[in-house]
C-alpha angles and dihedrals in degrees: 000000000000124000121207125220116312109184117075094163150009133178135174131196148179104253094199092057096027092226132123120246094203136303144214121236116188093218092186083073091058135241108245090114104038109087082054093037090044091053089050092053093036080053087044090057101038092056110036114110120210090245091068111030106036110105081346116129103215129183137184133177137226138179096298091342141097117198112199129187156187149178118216134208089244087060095239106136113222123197127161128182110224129200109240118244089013116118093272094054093047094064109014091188084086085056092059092028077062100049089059090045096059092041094049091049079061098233099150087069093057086090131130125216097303103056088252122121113269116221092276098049076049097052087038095052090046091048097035083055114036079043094062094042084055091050093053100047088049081056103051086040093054090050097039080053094045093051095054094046075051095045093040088056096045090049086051087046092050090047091039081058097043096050083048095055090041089057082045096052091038084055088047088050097055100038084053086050095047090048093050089056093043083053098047085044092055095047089052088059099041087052091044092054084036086066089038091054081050099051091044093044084053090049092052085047094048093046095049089053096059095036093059084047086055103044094047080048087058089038090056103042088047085056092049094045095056093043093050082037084053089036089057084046102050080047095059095039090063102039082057096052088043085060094041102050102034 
């Protein structure tokens, strides 16, 4: 995001006498509004009292502007017309950022006789002030710059991670399918041996069937053998005792 110019105008002005010392007017803006804009500010410094205006941030709004204003130790009156929703509205501590920068590069003492501001305090305001908006849109830029590098890696992280957890679901996916089989698989074995045991189970019981047939078959023919074998025997006792005895 890029700002456009913020600053329309900027005067500044020795509050003991009440009379500016000299302004900047960013003609590139036009000057449709100035002679209306310049008797408000010329009102704003006429009629500021120290007690309100000294290390005091003021503000007042009009139409698309913002006037701001101070009064200094040094007793040099600052007022600049911003242009609203432009970089220095946005964020009004660069106004007043500005304001120290320009006292503390001493301007206000570049004056002729008259206590207003020679070429050179002239050359030295206008650069003083379109420098620092520069600056400070270098500054917004480069951060602006910086957040979406930030924000493009993030967005590759975050699609880095999300192409990572859809390998891992797609994994999970397939390790659930290949237990299911496994477990299909295994049921299909553990019914088939089931059917096996029961065969098998059928066959014993069938076996012990016919082995406890055989077994009463030889039991029985055990039993009719020794009584035929006792019956031989009677037979021959008594034929014995007939010969004997006869």
């Amino acid at each position: 995001m890029s700002y456009s110019p913020s600053v329309y105008y900027f005067m500044m002005g020795n509050y003991h006498t009440h009379k500016e010392i000299g302004y900047y007017l960013d003609e590139t803006l036009g000057q449709k509004n100035f002679e209306n804009i310049k008797f408000t500010c010329d009102d704003i410094f006429a009629h500021s009292s120290e007690e309100q205006s000294k290390n005091k941030k003021n503000k007042i709004e009009i139409e698309k502007y913002i006037i701001y204003y101070t009064l200094t130790n040094s007793g040099i009156f600052y007022l600049a017309v911003i242009i609203n929703n432009s970089l220095y509205s946005k964020n009004e501590n660069l106004v007043y950022e500005l304001f120290e920068d320009i006292e503390t590069r001493g301007i206000k003492k570049l004056v002729d006789s008259k206590g207003e501001l020679t070429l050179v305090g002239k050359q030295n305001l206008k650069f003083c002030i379109e420098q620092d908006q520069e600056d400070n849109k270098k500054t917004v830029n480069n951060k602006n710059s910086d957040l979406n590098e930030y924000f493009k890696g993030r967005k590759e992280k975050d699609t880095s991670k999300l192409s990572l957890l859809n390998n891992e679901l797609n994994d999970i996916q397939n390790n659930v399918k290949e237990s299911v089989k496994n477990i299909i698989t295994n049921v299909a074995e553990m019914q088939d041996l089931d059917d096996k045991s029961a065969k098998i189970k059928d066959v014993s019981f069938q076996f012990q069937k016919d082995s406890s047939m055989l077994e009463r078959k030889v039991r029985y023919r055990k039993y009719l053998h020794r009584a035929m074998l006792i019956c031989v025997i009677l037979i021959i006792f008594i034929i014995a005792l007939y010969i004997i005895f006869k």
